[in-house]
C-alpha positions in Angstrom: 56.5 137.6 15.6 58.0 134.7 17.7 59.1 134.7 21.5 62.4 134.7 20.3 62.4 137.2 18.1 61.1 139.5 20.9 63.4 138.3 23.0 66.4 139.4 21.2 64.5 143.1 20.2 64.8 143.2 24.1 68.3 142.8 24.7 69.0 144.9 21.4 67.2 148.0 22.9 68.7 147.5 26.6 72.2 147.7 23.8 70.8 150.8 22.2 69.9 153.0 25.0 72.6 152.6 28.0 71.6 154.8 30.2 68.4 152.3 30.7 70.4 149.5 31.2 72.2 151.5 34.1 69.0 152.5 35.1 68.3 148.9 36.0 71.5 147.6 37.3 71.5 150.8 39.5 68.4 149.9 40.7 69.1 146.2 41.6 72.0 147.4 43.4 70.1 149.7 45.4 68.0 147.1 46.4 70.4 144.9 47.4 72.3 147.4 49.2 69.2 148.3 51.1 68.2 145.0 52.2 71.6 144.2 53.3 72.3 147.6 55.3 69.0 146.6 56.9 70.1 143.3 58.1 72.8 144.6 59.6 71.1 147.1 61.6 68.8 144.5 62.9 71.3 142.0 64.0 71.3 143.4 68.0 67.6 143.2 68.0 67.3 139.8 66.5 70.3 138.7 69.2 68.4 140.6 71.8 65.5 138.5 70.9 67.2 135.2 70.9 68.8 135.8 74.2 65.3 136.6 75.6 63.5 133.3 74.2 66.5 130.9 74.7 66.3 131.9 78.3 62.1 131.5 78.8 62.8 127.9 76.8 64.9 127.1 79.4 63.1 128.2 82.4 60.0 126.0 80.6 61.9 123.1 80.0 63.3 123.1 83.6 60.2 123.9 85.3 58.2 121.0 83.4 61.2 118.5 84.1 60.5 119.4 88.0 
């Protein structure tokens, strides 16, 4: 049996059986929903973080210019 061949079984048994096809696309969406809900609740940690380093860069960089 060729690639191709296979192929195509593939896609005719996702056409077959619907419920496994939305079995799949549920689960991409769930993981794209989770990553995305969890980058938004770490966006005031990751700013908190920034705010800290920016402000030890700059007290290197002023201190070593001294």
């Amino acid at each position: 049996m060729s690639s191709r061949i296979a192929e195509v079984q593939g896609i005719i048994s996702l056409l077959l059986h619907p419920r496994r096809l939305l079995t799949i696309l549920a689960g991409i969406f769930a993981t794209i929903a989770y990553v995305w809900i969890a980058a938004v609740r770490a966006v005031p940690g990751v700013r908190r973080r920034k705010i800290v380093q920016r402000a030890e860069w700059r007290a290197r960089r002023s201190r070593s210019s001294d």
